[in-house]
N, C-alpha and C positions, 0 to 999 in steps of 0.2 A: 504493500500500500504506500502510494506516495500524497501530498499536498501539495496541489500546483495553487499558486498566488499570483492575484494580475490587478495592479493600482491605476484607475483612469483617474480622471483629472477630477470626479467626484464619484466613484466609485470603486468599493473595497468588492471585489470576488474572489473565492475558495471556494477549489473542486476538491474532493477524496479521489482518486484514483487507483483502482485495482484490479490486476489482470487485464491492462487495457478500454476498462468500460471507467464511467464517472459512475461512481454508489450515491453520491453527497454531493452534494450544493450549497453553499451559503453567499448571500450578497446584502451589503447595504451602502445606503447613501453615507458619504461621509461629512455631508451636513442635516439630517435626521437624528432626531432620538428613535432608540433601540433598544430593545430588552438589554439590560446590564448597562447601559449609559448609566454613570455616575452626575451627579450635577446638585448645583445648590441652587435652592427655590426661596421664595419667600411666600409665607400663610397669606391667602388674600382676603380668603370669608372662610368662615364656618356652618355646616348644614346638621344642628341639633338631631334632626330627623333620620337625615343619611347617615347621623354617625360618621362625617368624615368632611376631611379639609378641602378644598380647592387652592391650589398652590399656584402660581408662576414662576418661569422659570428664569434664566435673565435673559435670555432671549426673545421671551414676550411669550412662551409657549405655555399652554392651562395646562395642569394638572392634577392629578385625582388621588389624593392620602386618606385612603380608611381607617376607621380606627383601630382594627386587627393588624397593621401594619406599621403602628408606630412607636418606637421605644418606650413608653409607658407604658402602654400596655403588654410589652417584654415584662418590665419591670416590677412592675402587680402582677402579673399571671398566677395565680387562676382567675384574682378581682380584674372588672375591665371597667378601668377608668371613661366619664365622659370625654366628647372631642376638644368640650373648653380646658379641661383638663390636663389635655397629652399638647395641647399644641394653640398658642395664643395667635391673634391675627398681627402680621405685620414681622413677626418672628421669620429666620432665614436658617434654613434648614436643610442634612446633607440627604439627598433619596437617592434612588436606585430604581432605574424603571423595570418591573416586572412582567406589566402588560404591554403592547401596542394597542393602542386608539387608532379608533375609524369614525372619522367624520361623523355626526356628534359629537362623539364620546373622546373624553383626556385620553391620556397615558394616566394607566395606573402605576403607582409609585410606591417604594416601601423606604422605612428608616432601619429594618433591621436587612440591611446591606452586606454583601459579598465579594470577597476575592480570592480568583482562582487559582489556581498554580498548579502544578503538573502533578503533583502526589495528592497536595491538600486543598479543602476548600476553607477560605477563612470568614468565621463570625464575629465581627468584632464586639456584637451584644448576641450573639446566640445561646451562649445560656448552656449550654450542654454539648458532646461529642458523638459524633454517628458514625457511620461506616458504610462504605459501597454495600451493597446487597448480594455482590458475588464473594465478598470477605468471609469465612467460614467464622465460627466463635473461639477457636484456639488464636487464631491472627490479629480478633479483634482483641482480643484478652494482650496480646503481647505488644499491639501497637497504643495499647491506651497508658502504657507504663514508659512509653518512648518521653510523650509530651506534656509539660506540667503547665497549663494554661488558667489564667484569671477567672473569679466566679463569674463574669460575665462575660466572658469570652465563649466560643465557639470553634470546633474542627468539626469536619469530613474528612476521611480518611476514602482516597480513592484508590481503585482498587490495585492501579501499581504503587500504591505505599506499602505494599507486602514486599516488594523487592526493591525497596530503598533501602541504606544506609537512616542508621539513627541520624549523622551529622549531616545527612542532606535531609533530613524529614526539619531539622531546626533550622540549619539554614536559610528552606522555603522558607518555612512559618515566620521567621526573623523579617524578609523579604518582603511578607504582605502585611505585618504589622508595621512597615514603614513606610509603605504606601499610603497604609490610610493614615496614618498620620500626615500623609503631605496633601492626602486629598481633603483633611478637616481644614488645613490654611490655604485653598484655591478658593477664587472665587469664582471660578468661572465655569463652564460647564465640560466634563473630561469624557469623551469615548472609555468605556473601560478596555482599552488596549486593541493592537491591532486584530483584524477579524481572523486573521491567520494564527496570530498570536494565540486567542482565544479558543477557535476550535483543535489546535495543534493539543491545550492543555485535557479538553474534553475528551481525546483521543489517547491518552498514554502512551498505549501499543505501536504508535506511528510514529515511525522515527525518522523518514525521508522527504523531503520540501523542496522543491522546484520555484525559485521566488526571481523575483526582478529587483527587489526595492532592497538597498541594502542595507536599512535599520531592521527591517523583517528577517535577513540572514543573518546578520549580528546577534538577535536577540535569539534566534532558532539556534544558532549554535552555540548557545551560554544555558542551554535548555538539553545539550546533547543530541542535536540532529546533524543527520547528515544531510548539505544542503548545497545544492546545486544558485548559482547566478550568472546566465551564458550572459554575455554580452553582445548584443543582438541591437538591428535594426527592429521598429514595428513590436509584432505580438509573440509572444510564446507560441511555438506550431502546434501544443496540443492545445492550445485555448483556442481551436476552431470548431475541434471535436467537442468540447466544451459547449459552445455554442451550438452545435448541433445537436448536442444531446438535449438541451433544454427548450429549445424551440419544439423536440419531438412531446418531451413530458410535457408541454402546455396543449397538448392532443387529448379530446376524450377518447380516442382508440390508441390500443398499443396493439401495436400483433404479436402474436406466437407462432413458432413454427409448426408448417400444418396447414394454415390458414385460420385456424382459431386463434379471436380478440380477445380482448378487456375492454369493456366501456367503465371507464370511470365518471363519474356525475357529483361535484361535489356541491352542496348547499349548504344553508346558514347552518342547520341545524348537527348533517350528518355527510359522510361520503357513503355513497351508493357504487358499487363494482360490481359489473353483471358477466359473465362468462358466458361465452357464445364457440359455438364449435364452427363456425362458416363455412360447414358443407351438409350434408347427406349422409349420414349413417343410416347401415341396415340394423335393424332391429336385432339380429342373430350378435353383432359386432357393439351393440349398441354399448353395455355397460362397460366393456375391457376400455370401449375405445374416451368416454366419456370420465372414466376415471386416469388414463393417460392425460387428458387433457388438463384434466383439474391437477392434478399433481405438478404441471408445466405452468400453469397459472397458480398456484400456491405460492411456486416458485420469486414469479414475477411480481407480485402484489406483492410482497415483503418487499424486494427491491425498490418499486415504483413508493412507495408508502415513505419508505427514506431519500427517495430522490427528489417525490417531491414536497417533503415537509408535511405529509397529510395527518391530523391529527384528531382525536375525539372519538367519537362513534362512529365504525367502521362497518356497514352491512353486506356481505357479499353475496351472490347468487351463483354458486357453482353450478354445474351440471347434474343433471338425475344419474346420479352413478350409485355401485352400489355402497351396502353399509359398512364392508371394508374398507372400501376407497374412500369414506368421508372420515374414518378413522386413522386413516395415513394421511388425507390430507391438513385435519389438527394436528396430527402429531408432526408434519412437514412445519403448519406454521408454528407451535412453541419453537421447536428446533433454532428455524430463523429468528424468532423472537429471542432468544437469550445471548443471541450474539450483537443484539442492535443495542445502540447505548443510550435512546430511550424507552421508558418500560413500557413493555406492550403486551395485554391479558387478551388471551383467547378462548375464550366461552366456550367456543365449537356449535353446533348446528342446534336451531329451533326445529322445533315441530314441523313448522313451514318449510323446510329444508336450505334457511338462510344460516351463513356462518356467521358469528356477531363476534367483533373485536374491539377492542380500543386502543388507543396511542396516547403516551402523554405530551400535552402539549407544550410547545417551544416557540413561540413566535408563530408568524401566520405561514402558510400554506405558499408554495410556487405560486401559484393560479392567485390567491387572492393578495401575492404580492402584485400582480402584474397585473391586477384590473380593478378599476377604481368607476364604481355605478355605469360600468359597460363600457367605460372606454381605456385604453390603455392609459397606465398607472406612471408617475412620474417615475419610478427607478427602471419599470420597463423601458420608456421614452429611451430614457439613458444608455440601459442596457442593449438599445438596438442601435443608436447612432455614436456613442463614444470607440468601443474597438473598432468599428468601421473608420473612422477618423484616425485613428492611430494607423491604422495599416498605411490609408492614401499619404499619411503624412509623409511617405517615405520616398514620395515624386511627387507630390505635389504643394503650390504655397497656400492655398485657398480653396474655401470650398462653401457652397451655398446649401443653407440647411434650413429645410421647413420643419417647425415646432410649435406645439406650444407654447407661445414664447413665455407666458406667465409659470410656467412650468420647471421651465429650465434652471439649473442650479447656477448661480454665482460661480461654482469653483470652476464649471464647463468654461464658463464665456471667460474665466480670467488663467486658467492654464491649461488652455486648449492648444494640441500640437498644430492644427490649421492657424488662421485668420477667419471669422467664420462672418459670413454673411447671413443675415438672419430674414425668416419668410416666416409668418404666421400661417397657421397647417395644418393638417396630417404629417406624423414625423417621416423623413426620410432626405437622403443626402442627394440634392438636384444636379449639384453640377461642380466640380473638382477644378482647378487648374493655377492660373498665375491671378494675380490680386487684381489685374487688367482684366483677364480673360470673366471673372465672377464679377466684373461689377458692370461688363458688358452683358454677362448674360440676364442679369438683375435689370437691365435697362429693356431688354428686350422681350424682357417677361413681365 
């Protein structure tokens, strides 16, 4: 398994790559709030009712502090203080964004905040010590005598801190108690760390990175990776495959081979996966061949499920195969589930003969990063016109681009490898060449 990394001019992207296919995906804007943004707000109003605060951020951005979320309520637990109580208005306070908001709705926000690191997770008010889930109880039993931390501090023991060194399990810890201490005197609002950075700690096991940017290799190899930075014109060559992989996952059909799909359907509520055999079977072949199929689709839905972020309430429609074959195909999806690194409960089949699962969730979905009330999404936008710019960059000076223009990011229009001529639009890159050649073509359009 390797990490490939590619930095535009406002967006952060990371693939997982393994055996040649992309498993993983992650992208964001590098001027958005994101699950794990760190940042300092100030209380604006209080809602008695809701039980919780309305924050801003200094960037002018609303926010949303519950009162299950706020170190007073750490602090009393079991009692739960009111929200006048945990937090006054006009007060400037450090959160940590949990949820993403969708137009209405804030960013939900907490005070009992997080930092990662590759063995450990740090609590600065957590209050108590946990352990990955794959940690047996002799391991937990031996790493809890490693660490002597404050009554109101907190650890996670992830599950390569079984094959740590005591003097690097303090080290970390030493690490991210000195972070937050630098992030209690910022004022300002901080990404918790590069996106590479982040998922690289998520992943323990992965020890190999393909990156461009060289604070990303610096910091990958003080973490023990081996870490590739070619020095190249243009794009990394496998961030096209990248590209094409993701373009494919924004598909309600996936094929399998055979000619049997996947419809995936995802809504507010739940995702919908329906299995289809797309030909003709005789009834004599009917069952053998309908439970090959589903076992090839069991396959693939685990896959798809992590590629693209699909989370919640999972329903799937296998095929009428028999009652072996739906018992190897549960038994196919736990198998995948315990290898995936978020936790995923498989039920196995209703009466109806639907398989019912869940995923926890982590941020939104591919699909519902990249569509905003039906139209393409500002990071989409980006996602399809910035690597496109970066390649032409590499013969051309100029180039004329239709956009949204209300859309576009500051960081695009101020370290963009063109000169960009701007057309309000549908996105898409019109016309490339010399800064003469674009602003004749603008005159004549």
């Amino acid at each position: 398994m390797k990490w490939i990394s590619e930095q535009t001019p406002s967006l952060e992207r990371v693939a997982l790559v393994e055996g040649g296919r992309v498993v993983e995906y992650h992208e964001r804007m590098r001027d958005e709030l994101r699950v794990g943004t760190l940042l300092h707000a100030k209380v604006d109003r209080l809602h008695p009712t809701l039980e919780a605060a309305f924050l801003i951020a200094t960037d002018g951005t609303p926010l949303y502090l519950p009162i299950n979320e706020t170190l007073e309520t750490l602090r009393r637990y079991p009692e739960v203080p009111t929200i006048g109580q945990a937090v006054q208005v006009g007060q400037t306070v450090l959160v940590q964004v949990v949820k993403e908001g969708a137009a209405p709705k804030q960013h939900k926000v907490t005070q009992n905040i997080t930092y990662g690191g590759r063995f450990l997770v740090y609590f600065p008010y957590g209050r108590r010590v946990r352990f990955s889930r794959k940690l047996d109880l002799v391991v937990q039993q031996q790493l809890a005598k490693v660490i002597p931390v404050a009554e109101e501090e907190g650890i996670l023991y992830r599950t390569e801190a079984a094959q740590a060194d005591d003097g690097v399990l303090m080290a970390e810890l030493k690490q991210l108690r000195a972070r937050h201490q630098h992030m209690l005197q910022q004022t300002t609002l901080e990404q918790d760390e590069p996106l590479i950075i982040q998922e690289a700690k998520r992943l323990g096991h992965v020890t190999e990175a393909l990156v461009t940017n060289r604070m990303e290799k610096e910091r990958l190899e003080q973490m023990g990776f081996q870490v590739e930075r070619p020095v190249i014109k243009g794009r990394l060559p496998i961030m096209e495959q990248v590209d094409r992989t993701i373009e494919k996952a924004l598909d309600r059909v996936v094929w399998l081979d055979g000619g049997a799909y996947l419809l995936i359907e995802e809504v507010e509520t739940m995702t919908v996966i329906d299995v289809n055999s797309g030909k003709t079977v005789s009834v004599k072949e009917q069952k053998r061949t309908f439970d090959q199929i589903n076992e090839a689709a069991a396959v693939e839905i685990m896959r798809q499920l992590r590629l693209r972020n699909i989370s919640g309430m999972i329903a799937v429609d296998f095929l009428r195969g028999s009652s072996k074959g739906q018992t190897r195909v549960t038994q196919l999806l736990k198998e995948r589930a315990a290898h995936e690194s978020k936790q995923i409960e498989v039920y196995g089949f209703t009466k109806m003969g639907l398989c019912e699962l869940t995923r926890q969730r982590h941020g939104k979905s591919l699909f519902e990063r990249s569509r905003d009330h039906g139209q393409l999404s500002r990071i989409a936008i980006h996602r399809q016109l910035e690597p496109r710019l970066i390649e032409l960059a590499t013969h051309a000076e100029a180039a004329v681009v239709r956009a949204p223009l209300a859309l576009l990011s500051p960081l695009l229009l101020a370290e963009s490898p063109l000169e960009l001529l701007l057309i309000e639009g549908e996105p898409g890159i019109l016309f490339t060449g010399t800064k003469a050649d674009c602003d004749d073509f603008v005159k004549r359009h």
